[in-house]
C-alpha positions as CSV (number, residue, x, y, z in Angstrom):
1,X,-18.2,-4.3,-0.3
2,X,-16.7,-7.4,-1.8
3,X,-14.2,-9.5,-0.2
4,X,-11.7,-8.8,-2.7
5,X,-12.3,-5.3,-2.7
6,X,-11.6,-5.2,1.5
7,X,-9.0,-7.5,1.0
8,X,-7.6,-4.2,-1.4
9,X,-8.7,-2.0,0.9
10,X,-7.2,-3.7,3.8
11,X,-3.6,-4.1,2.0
12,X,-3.8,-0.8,0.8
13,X,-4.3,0.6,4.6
14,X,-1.4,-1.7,5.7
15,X,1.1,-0.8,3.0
16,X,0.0,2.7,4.0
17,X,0.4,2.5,7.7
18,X,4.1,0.6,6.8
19,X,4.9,4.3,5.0
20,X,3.6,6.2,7.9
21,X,5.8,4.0,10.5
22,X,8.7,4.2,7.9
23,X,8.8,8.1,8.0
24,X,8.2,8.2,11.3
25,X,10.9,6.4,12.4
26,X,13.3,8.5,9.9
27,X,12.0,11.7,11.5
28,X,12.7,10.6,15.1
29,X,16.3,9.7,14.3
30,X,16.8,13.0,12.0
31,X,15.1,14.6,16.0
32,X,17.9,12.6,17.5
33,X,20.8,13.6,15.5
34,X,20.1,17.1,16.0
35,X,21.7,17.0,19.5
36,X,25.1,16.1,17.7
37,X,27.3,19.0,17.1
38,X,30.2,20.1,14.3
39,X,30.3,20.4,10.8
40,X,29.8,16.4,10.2
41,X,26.9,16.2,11.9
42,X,25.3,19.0,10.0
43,X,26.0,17.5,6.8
44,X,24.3,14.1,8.2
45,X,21.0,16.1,9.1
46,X,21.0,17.9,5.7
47,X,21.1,14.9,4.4
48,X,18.8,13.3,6.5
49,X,16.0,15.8,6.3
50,X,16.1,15.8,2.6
51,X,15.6,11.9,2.4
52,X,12.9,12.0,5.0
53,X,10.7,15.0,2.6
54,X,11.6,12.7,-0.4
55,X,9.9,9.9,1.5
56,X,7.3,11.7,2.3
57,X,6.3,12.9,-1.4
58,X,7.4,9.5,-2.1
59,X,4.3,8.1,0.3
60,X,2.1,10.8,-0.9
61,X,2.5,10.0,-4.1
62,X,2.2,6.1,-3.7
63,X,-0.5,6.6,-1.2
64,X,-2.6,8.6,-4.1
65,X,-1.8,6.3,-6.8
66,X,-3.0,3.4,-5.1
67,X,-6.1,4.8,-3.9
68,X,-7.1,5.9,-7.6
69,X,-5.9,2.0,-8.7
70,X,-8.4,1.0,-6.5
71,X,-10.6,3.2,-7.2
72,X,-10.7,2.1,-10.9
73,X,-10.8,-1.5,-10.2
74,X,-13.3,-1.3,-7.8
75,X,-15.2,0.4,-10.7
76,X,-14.5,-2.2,-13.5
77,X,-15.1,-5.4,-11.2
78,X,-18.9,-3.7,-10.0
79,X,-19.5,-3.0,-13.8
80,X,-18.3,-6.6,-14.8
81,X,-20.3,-7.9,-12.4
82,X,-23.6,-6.0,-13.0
83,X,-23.3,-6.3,-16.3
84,X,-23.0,-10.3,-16.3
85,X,-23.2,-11.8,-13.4
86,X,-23.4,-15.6,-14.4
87,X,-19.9,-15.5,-16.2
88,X,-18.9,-14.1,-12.6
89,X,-20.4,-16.7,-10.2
90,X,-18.7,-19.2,-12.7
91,X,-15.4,-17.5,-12.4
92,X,-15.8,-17.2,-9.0
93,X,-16.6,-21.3,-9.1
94,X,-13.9,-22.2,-10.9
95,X,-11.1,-19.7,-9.0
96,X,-12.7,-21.5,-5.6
97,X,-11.9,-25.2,-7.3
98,X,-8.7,-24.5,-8.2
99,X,-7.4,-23.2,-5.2
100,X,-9.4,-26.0,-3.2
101,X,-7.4,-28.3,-5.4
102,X,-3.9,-26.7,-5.0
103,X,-5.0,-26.6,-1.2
104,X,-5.8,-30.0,-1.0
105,X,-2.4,-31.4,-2.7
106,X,-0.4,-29.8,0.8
């Protein structure tokens, strides 16, 4: 695997591990409501629950899209490089001088 692709791969598996804490979180506090009593408190853990299955399709859903995104690119970049790998190892060259050079004016 290429380092850009694990540096996808790594971001993808953080942003999905911030999802996972996110939701987690919401479903301890909608755990910790439910010891409240009346007709407030119901409403508030109605309310509650629905956000936290909303942010759980919303996850899902993110958690799929970004996988196929990288999926694709992933895809593309092998095929770009296979199929000329000069232009690459120039791109590659000339990324690594410019950000040497934008490093180097700090």
């Amino acid at each position: 695997m290429t380092q850009a692709a694990q540096q996808l791969a790594d971001g993808k598996e953080k942003v999905t591990q911030g999802f996972r804490e996110l939701i987690q979180g919401a479903e301890d506090l909608l755990r910790s409501a439910s010891s409240y009593s009346g007709e407030g408190a119901d409403a508030v853990r109605a309310k509650l629950s629905t956000q936290v299955d909303k942010l759980k399709n919303a996850a899902n859903t993110f958690e799929t899209s970004a996988s196929e995104k990288y999926r694709q690119l992933s895809e593309s970049t092998d095929g770009y490089v296979r199929e000329k790998p000069w232009q690459a190892v120039g791109i590659a060259a000339v990324t690594g001088v410019v950000v040497g050079a934008l490093l180097a004016r700090r």
